[in-house]
C-alpha positions in Angstrom: 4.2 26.6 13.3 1.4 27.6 11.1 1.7 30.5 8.7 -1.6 32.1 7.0 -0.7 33.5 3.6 -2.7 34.3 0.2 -5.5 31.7 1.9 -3.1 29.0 2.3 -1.5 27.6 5.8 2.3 26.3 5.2 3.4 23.9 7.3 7.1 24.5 8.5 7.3 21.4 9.7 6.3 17.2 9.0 2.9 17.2 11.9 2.3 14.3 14.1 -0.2 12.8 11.9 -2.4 11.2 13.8 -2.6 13.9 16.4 -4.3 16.2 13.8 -6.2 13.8 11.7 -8.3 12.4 14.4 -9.3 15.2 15.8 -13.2 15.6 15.1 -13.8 19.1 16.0 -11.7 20.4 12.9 -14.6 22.0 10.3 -12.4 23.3 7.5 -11.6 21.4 4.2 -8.1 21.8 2.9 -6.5 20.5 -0.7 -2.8 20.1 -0.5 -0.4 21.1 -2.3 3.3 19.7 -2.5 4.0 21.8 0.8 0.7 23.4 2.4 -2.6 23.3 2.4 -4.8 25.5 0.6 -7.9 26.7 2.5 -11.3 25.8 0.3 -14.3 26.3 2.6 -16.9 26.2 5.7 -18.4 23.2 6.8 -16.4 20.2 5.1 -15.9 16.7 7.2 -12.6 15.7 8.9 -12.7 13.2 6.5 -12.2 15.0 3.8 -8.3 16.2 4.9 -5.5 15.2 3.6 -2.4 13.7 5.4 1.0 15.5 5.6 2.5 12.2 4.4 1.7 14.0 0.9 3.2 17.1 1.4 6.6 14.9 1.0 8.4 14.9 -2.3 10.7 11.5 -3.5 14.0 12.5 -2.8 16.8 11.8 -5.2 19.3 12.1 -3.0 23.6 12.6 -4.1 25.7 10.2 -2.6 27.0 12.8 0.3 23.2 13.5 0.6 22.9 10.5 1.8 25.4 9.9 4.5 24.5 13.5 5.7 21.1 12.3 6.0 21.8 8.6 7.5 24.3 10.5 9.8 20.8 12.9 10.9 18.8 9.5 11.1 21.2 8.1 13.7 21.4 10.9 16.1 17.8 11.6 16.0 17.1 7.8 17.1 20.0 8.0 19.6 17.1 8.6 22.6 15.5 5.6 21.3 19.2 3.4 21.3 19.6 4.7 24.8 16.5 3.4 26.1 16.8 0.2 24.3 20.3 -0.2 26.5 18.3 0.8 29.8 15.9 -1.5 28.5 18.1 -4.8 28.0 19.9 -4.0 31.4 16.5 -4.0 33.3 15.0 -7.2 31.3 18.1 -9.3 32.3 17.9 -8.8 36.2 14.1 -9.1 35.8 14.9 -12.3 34.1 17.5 -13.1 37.2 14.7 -12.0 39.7 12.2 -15.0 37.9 10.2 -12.5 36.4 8.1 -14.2 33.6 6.9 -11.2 32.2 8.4 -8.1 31.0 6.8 -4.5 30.1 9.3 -4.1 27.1 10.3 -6.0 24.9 13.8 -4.7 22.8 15.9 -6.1 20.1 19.1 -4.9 19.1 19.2 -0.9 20.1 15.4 -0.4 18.3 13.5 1.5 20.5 11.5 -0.7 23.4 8.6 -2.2 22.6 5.7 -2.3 24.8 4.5 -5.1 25.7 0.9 -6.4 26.9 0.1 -9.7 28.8 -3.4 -12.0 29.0 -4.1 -11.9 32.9 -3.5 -15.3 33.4 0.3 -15.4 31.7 2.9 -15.4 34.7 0.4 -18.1 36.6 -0.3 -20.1 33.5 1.6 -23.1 31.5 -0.8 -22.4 28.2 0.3 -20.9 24.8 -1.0 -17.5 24.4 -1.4 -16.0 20.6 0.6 -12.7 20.0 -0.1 -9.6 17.9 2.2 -7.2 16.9 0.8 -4.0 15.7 2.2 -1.3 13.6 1.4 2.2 13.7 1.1 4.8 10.7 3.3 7.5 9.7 4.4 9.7 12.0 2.3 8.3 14.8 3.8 5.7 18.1 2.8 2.4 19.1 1.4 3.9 22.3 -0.8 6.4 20.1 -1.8 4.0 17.7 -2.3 1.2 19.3 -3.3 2.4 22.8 -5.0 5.8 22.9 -6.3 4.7 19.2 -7.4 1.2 18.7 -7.5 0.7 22.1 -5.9 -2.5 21.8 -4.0 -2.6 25.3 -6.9 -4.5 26.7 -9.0 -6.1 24.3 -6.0 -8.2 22.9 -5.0 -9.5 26.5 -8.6 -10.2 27.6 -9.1 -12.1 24.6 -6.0 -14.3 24.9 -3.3 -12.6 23.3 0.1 -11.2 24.3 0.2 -7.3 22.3 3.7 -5.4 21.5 3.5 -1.5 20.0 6.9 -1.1 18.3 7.9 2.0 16.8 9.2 2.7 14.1 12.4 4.9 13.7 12.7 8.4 12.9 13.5 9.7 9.6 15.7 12.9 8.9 12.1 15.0 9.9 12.3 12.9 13.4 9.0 11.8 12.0 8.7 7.9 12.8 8.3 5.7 9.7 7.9 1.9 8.3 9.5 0.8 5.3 6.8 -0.8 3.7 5.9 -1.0 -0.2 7.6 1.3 -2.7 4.7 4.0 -2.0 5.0 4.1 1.5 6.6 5.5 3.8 10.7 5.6 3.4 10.6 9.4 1.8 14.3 9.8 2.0 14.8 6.3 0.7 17.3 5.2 3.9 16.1 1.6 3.5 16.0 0.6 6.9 15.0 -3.4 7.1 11.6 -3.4 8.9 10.5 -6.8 8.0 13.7 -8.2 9.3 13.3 -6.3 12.7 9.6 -7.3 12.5 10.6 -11.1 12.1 13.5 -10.6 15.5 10.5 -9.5 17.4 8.5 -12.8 16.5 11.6 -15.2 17.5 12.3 -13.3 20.5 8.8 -13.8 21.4 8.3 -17.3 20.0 11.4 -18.5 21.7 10.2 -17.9 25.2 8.1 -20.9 24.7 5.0 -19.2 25.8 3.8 -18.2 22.2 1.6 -20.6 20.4 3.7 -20.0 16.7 0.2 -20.9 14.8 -1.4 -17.9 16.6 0.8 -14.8 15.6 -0.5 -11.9 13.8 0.7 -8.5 12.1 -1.7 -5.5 12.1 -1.1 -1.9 11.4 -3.1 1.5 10.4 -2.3 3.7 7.2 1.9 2.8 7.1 1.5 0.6 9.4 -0.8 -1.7 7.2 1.2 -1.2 4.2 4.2 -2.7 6.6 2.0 -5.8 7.2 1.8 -6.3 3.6 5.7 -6.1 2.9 6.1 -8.5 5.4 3.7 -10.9 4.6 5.7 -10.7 1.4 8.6 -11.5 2.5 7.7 -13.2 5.8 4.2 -15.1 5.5 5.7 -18.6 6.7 6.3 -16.8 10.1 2.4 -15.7 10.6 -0.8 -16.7 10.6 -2.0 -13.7 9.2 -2.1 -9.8 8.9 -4.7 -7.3 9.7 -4.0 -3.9 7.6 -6.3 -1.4 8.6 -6.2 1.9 5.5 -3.6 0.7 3.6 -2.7 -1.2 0.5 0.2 -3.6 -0.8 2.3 -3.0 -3.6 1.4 -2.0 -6.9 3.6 -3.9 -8.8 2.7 -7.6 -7.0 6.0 -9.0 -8.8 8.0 -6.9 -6.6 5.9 -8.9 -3.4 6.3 -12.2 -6.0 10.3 -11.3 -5.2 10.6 -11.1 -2.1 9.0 -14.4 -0.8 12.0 -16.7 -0.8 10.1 -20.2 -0.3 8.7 -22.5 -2.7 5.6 -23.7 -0.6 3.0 -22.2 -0.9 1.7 -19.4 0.8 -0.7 -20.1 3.9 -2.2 -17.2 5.7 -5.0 -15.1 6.4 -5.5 -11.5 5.6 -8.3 -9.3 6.7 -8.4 -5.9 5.1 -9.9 -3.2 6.9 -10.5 0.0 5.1 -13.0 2.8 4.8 -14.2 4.1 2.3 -14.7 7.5 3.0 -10.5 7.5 3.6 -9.0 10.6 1.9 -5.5 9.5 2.5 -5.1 6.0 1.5 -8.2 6.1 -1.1 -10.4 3.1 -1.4 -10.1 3.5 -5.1 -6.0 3.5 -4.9 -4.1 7.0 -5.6 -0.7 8.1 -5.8 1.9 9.2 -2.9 5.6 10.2 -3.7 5.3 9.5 -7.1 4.5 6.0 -6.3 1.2 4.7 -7.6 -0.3 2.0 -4.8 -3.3 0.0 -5.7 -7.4 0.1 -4.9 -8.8 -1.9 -2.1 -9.9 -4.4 -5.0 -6.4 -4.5 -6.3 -4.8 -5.3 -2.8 -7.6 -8.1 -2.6 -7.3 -9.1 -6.0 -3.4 -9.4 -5.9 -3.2 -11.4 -2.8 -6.1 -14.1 -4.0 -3.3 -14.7 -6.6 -0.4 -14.9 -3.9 -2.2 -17.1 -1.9 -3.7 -19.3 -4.8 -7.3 -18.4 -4.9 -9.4 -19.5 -8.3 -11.7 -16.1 -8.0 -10.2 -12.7 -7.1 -13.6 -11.1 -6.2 -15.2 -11.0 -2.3 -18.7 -11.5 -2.2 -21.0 -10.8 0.7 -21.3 -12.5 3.4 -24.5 -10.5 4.7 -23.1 -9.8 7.8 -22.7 -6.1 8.8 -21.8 -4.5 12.4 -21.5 -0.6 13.3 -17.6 0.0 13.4 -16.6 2.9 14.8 -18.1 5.5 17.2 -19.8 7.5 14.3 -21.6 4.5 13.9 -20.4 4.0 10.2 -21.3 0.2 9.6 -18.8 -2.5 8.2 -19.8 -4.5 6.0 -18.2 -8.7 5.5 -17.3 -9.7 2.3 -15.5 -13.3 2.3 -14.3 -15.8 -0.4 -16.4 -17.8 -3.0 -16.7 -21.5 -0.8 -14.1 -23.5 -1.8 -12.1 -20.4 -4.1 -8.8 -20.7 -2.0 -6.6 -23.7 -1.1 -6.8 -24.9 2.7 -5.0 -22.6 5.3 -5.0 -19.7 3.0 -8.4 -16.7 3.1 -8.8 -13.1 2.7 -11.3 -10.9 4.3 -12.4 -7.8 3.8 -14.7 -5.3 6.5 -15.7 -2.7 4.3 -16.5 0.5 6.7 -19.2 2.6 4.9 -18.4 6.3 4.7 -15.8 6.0 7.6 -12.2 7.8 7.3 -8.9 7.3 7.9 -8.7 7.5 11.9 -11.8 5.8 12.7 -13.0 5.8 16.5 -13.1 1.8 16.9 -15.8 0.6 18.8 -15.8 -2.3 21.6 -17.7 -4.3 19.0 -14.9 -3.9 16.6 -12.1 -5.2 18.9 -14.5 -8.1 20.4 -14.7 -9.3 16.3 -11.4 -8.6 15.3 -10.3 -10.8 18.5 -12.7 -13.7 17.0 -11.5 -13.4 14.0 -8.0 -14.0 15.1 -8.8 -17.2 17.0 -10.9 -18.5 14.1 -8.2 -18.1 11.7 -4.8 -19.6 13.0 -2.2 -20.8 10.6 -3.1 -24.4 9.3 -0.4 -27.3 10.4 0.2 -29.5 8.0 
């Protein structure tokens, strides 16, 4: 419900984010504040909104706070543990009936995952690659990487089996990752993502029909800040991640802590972001108190982690129009020979584009050759 008052509309209520930031007919500019939005002018850019994520204050919660609120958190996902029962029950006679593919995927009593196949995957004996993608705050698999991305087709035309999780929902019922300390666990529940993340990937692996050097993370706004966390803790499992809007953590010690290996790391990462975003800024910003770093940082950080001599991209030249405003990306790689073997970072820089872009079919065609031209290196 919206509330007009003194030229500001309150929201009484966390929005499904995505629903009303990609919506391209909106003219209005509005500057938050911590709980509405204050109305500025005529004639501004969708671009220039800012996402209700913001409008969210860190809460310090008292320790009956927080079983009240865990206690809220269960029986709002309590739909979502219910279909994940259904969803077992139906997988195992499926599996009984010789069924070699299934249109969920579930783990535990986390909502069911759905699940996209190449064409060729119940009549073939080949390996397929896998991406699992991550959707932002407040937003669904389906939404994010369906009616969004438009990934449900791309990925399995170009060789790859695709799963949409989603997240759970928070005390709001507003879905969420856990991601870096800036984003997005606002009533600080900490749920274990990464670990859930990593189930999905040996569930998947373990069928035998997932080529392990071919498995990749992506995810928009939250969602990319996920992919980060769990490249942190996770990065032997992948071959890369694919953030789209997001950033990693600020403080790269608290990523340094979480990787529990001694080898080193050996990934890829290619960073989508626009520069136009007024949610996850290209220059870094601030949500919940918790300061996350500039698209430079996030680079410049993970050239560290994965051992990289030079911490700045250069051009590569190459340039392709993104997204349906025909906003151009632009490729800016490593400095030849600046990171050890298996390990690279990439970065698409989209040119006055925002944070829901429209993803063209040029986009998803690339991102799939990217994917195939970066698998994780066997020693």
């Amino acid at each position: 419900m919206w509330l007009c008052e003194d030229g500001y509309i309150i929201i009484q209520k966390p929005m499904q984010v995505e629903a009303f930031f990609n919506q391209s007919s909106v003219n209005e500019v509005f500057a938050l504040t911590l709980s509405s939005y204050k109305y500025i002018g005529d004639g501004g850019l969708i671009e220039e909104l800012m996402h209700p994520l913001l409008q969210y204050q860190q809460y310090s919660t008292t320790f009956l706070e927080w079983w009240a609120f865990l206690f809220i958190q269960y029986f709002l996902n309590v739909p979502d543990q219910g279909s994940a029962i259904l969803t077992h029950i139906t997988n195992f006679f499926s599996l009984l009936a010789g069924l070699k593919e299934v249109s969920k995927h579930v783990v535990g009593l986390r909502s069911p995952v759905d699940t996209y196949y190449p064409p060729t995957y119940s009549t073939s004996t080949d390996k397929f690659g896998l991406l699992i993608h991550l959707h932002g705050f407040g937003s669904s698999g389906a939404y994010s990487g369906g009616s969004y991305l438009k990934l449900t087709q791309a990925l399995p035309q170009g060789g790859y089996v695709l799963m949409l999780p989603n997240a759970i929902k928070n005390v709001q019922g507003t879905r969420y990752w856990k991601g870096t300390d800036a984003c997005c666990d606002v009533m600080n529940m900490g749920v274990n993502d990464a670990k859930y993340i990593r189930s999905l990937i040996k569930k998947a692996v373990d069928t035998g029909r997932i080529d392990p050097n071919k498995v990749f993370i992506s995810g928009h706004s939250n969602g990319a800040f996920m992919s980060y966390r769990f490249a942190c803790e996770f990065s032997d499992l992948i071959a890369g991640i694919i953030p789209i809007n997001g950033a990693t953590f600020y403080d790269n010690g608290d990523c340094v802590s979480l990787y529990n290996s001694a080898a080193p790391r050996k990934m890829s990462i290619l960073s989508v972001h626009s520069t136009a975003d007024a949610t996850i800024l290209y220059a870094g910003g601030r949500i919940l108190g918790a300061t996350y770093p500039s698209l430079e940082g996030s680079i410049a950080r993970w050239q560290a982690n994965l051992g990289c001599t030079v911490t700045d991209l250069i051009s590569s030249g190459e340039s392709f129009t993104a997204d349906s405003a025909s906003h151009v990306a632009q490729v800016y790689v490593p400095v030849a020979d600046s990171c050890p073997a298996g390990a690279h970072i990439e970065h698409w820089k989209v040119v006055d584009g925002v944070h829901g872009p429209g993803f063209t079919s040029a986009f998803r065609t690339k991102l799939v050759a990217w994917m195939d031209a970066h698998p994780k290196a066997t020693e």
